[in-house]
C-alpha positions in Angstrom: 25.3 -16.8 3.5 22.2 -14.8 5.1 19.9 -15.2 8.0 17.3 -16.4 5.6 20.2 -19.7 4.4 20.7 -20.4 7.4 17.4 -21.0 9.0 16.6 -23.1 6.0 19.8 -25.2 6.7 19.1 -25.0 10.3 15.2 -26.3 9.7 13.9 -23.3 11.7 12.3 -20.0 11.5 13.8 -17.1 10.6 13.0 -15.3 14.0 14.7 -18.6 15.5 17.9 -17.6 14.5 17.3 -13.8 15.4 17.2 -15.1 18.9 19.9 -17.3 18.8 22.2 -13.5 17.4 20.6 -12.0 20.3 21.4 -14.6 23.0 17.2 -15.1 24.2 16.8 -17.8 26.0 13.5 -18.2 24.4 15.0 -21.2 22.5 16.0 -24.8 23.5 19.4 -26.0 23.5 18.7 -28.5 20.6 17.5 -25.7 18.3 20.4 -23.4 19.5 23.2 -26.3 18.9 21.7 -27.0 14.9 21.9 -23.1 14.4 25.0 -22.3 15.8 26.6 -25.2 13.8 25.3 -23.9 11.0 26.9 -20.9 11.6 30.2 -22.3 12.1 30.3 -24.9 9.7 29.9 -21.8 7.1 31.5 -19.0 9.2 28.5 -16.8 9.1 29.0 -12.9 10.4 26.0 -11.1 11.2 24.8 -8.8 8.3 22.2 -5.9 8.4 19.2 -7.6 9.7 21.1 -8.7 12.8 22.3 -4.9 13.7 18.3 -4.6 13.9 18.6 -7.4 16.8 20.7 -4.9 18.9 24.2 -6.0 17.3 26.1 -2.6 16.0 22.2 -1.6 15.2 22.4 1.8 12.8 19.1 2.5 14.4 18.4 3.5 10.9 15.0 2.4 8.6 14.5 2.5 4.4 11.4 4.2 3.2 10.9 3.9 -0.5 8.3 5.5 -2.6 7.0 6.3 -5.6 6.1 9.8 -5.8 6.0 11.9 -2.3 3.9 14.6 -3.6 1.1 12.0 -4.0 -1.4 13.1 -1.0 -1.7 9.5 -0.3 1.9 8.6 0.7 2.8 11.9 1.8 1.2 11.5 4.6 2.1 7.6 5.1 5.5 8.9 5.5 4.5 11.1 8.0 2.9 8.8 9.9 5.8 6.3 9.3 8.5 8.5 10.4 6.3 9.7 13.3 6.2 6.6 14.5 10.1 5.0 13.6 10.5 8.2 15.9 8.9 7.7 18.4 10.2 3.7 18.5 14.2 5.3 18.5 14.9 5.0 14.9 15.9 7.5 12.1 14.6 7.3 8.6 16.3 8.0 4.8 14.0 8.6 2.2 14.0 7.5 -1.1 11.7 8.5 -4.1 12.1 6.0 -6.6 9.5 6.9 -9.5 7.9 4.7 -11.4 10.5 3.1 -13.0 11.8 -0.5 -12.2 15.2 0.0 -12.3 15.5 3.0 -10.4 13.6 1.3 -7.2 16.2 -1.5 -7.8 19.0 1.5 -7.0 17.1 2.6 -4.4 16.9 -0.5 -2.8 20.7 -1.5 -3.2 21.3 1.9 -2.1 19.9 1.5 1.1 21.6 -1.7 1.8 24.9 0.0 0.9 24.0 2.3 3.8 23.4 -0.4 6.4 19.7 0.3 7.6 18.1 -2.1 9.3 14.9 -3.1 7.7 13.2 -1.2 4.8 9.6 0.0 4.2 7.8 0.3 0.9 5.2 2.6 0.9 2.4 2.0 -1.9 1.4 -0.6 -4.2 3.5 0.2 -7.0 6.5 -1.7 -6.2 4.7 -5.0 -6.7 4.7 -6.4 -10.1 2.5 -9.3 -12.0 5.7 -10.8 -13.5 7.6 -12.5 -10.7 10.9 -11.8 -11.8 10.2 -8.1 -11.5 9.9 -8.4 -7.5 13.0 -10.1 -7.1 14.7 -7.1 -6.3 12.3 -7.4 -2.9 13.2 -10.8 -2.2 17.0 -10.4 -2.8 16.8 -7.7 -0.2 14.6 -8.9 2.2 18.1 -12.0 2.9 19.6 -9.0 4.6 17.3 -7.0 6.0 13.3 -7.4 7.0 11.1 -6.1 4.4 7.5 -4.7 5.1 5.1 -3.7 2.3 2.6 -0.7 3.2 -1.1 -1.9 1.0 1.0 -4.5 -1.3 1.4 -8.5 -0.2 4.3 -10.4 -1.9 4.7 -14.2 -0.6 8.4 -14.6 0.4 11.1 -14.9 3.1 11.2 -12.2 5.7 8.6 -10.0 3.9 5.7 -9.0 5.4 2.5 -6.8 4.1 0.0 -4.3 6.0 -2.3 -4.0 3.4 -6.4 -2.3 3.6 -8.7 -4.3 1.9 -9.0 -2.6 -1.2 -11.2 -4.8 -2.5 -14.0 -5.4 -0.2 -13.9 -1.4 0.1 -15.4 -0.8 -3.5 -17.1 -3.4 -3.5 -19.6 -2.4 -0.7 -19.2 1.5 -1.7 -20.8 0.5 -5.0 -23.3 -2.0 -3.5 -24.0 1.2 -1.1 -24.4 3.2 -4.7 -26.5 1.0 -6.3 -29.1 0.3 -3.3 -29.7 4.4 -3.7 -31.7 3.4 -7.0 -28.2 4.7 -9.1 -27.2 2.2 -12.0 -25.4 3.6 -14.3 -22.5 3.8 -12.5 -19.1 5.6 -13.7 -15.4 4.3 -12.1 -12.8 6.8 -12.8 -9.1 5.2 -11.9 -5.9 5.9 -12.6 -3.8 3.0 -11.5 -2.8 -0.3 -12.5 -0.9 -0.9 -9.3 -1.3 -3.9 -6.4 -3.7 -1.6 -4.7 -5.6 -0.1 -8.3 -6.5 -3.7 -9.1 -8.2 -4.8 -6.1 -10.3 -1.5 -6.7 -11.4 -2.5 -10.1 -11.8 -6.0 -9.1 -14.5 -4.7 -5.9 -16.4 -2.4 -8.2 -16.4 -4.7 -11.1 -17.6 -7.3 -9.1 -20.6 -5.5 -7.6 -22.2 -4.4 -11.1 -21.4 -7.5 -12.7 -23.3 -9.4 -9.7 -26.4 -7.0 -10.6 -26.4 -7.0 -14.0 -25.3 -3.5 -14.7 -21.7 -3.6 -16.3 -23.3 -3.4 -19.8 -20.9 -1.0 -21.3 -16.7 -0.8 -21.3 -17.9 3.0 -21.7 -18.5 2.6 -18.2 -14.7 2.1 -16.8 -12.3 5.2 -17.3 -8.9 5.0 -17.0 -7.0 8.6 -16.9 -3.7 8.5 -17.6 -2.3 12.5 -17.0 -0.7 13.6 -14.0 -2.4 13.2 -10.4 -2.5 16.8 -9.9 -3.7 18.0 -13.1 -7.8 18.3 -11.8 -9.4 20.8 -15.0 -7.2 17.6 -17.0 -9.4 15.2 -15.1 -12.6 17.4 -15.5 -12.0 17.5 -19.2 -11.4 14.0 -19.2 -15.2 13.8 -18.3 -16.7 16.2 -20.8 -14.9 14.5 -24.0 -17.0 11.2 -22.1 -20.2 13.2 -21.9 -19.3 14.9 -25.6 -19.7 11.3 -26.8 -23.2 10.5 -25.4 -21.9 8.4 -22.1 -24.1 9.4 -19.7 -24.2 7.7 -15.8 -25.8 9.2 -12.6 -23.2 8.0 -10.4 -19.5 8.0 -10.0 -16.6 6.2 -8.1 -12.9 7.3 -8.0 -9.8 5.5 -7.1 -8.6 8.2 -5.6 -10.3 11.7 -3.5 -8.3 13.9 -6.6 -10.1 12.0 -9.1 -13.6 13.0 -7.3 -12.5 16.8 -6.7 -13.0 16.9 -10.5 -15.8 14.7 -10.8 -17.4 17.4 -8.4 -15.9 20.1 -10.5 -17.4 18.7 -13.9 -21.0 18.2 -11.8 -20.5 22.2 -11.3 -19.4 23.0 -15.0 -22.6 21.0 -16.4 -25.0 22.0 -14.0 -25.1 19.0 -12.6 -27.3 18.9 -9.2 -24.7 16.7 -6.3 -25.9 14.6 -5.3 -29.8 14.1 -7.4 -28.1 14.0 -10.6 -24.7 12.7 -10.1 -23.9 10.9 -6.6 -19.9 11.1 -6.1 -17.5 8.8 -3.8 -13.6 9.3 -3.1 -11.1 7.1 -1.8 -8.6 7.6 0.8 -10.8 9.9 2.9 -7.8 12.7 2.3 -7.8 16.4 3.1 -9.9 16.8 0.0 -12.9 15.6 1.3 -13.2 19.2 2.4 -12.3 21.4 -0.5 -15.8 20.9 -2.3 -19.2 22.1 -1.5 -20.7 19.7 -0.6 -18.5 17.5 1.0 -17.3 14.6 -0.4 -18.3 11.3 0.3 -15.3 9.0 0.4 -13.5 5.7 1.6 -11.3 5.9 4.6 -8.7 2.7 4.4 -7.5 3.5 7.7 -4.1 5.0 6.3 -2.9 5.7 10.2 -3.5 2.4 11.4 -1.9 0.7 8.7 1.3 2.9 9.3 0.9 1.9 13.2 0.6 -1.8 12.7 3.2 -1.8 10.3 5.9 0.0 12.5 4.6 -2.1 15.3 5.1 -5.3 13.2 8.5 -4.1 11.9 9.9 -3.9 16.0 8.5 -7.1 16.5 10.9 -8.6 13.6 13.9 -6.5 14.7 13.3 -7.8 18.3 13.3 -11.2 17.2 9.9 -12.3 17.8 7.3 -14.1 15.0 5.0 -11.4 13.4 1.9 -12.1 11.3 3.0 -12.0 7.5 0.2 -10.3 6.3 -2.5 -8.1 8.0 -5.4 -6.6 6.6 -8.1 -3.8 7.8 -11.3 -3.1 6.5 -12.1 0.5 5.0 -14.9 2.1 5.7 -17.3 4.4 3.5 -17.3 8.1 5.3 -21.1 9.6 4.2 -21.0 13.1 3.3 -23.0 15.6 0.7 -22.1 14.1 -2.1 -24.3 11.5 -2.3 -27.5 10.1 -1.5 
């Protein structure tokens, strides 16, 4: 029995019962009777999520992730733990890799230890197959879930997410209104977040006319750090007679060496290749010239995320999913 069975026995919301645990007089007498019989009719003790209501609370939040030397969620759990901190709570870490069944022992790990709610940072812990995420839903009966830039539709989990797509879409409409058509994407993920990217660019040259070639998509699949990897991923394209005037990364890394092949083939940045990043990372300033890129609004996403996460714990009804808009930074590398 879990908060989740009851409030579906109960006919009510999930952050119903919370306030029924938590003794608010924010609910009638009617809805209090059918939940507390519920209760007793099945002899239901409070679990993890209602220590978050202020019973026995561990004070104590999850954070999963991938890969913490990733630039990108390094610094979302900074900002994450900056601000459980500043709300009273302690964090424990986990990085999972990319393995399914490793974030599954991650996940039942943090259970075991009683936290009260549990954040996943990154779109990699969503998976096409739905059977694959039911690790999330399974955890998110005990405790409240909240996605950092993934969405997954089920109880008691709830997403922040940037809108990915919407981002590269305009970036390359931006690109394209310079006069630049042959346009490059370089990406290296498959993930939540990687598909709404391919999906924005996609759209904006298919709408124009200008997707003509698969040559045109590049998908790198070496480590995230290796950059003279990524610049030689490049040359072998330009080797083979692919040639394009502009390019778009997934990621700022991906357009440090994009900037550094530009410099190896005497490339002029930005009047013979125009470059644009994503995430709007420390990177933007480790190239000369700067680098244009896409800020998606990482610290705002981390704030409204924490400040959704203490609205669930306090027993209140929080917005399942909310999304921000990026927007594209200008700089020298591009037109």
């Amino acid at each position: 029995m879990t908060i989740y069975d009851i409030s579906e026995k109960a006919g009510v919301s999930i952050a119903t019962v919370s306030r029924v645990l938590n003794g608010s007089s924010n609910v009638s007498e009617k809805t209090k009777k059918k939940v507390l019989d519920v209760i007793n009719q099945y002899e239901y003790t409070p679990n993890a999520f209602a220590r978050g209501l202020g019973l026995n609370t561990m004070k104590t939040i999850g954070i999963m992730c991938a890969d913490s030397s990733d630039l990108y969620l390094a610094k979302a759990i900074y900002y994450i733990e900056q601000k459980l901190r500043t709300n009273g709570y302690d964090s424990i870490l986990c990085c999972t890799g990319y393995d399914l069944e490793n974030k599954k022992k991650s996940m039942n790990l943090l259970i075991t230890k009683k936290v009260d709610g549990i954040i996943l940072v990154g779109s990699n812990f969503i998976y096409e197959k739905e059977s694959d995420n039911k690790y999330i839903a399974d955890a998110a009966t005990q405790v409240p879930l909240m996605l950092l830039n993934a969405a997954m539709d089920a109880p008691n989990v709830y997403s922040v997410v940037s809108d990915d797509y919407t981002s590269m879409y305009d970036a390359t409409m931006d690109m394209i209104g310079k006069g630049i058509k042959d346009i490059l994407y370089f990406y290296n993920s498959t993930s939540y977040s990687g598909k709404k990217k391919l999906a924005g660019y996609r759209a904006a040259m298919e709408e124009k006319g200008l997707l003509k070639s698969g040559n045109l998509l590049q998908f790198y699949q070496g480590s995230h750090e290796d950059i003279p990897s990524m610049t030689k991923h490049l040359k072998k394209l330009h080797a083979k007679g692919v040639r394009f005037n502009g390019l778009i990364a997934a990621d700022d890394t991906l357009a440090l060496a994009s900037v550094k092949y530009a410099k190896e083939m005497n490339l002029r940045i930005p009047e013979d290749l125009s470059i644009i990043g994503y995430n709007n990372s420390l990177l933007v300033n480790c190239c000369d010239p700067e680098l244009t890129s896409i800020d998606n609004k990482l610290e705002t996403l981390c704030q409204h995320l924490i400040t959704g996460l203490m609205g669930v714990l306090s027993g209140n009804e929080m917005p399942k999913r909310t999304i921000f808009s990026g927007e594209l930074v200008k700089r020298g590398t591009t037109l």
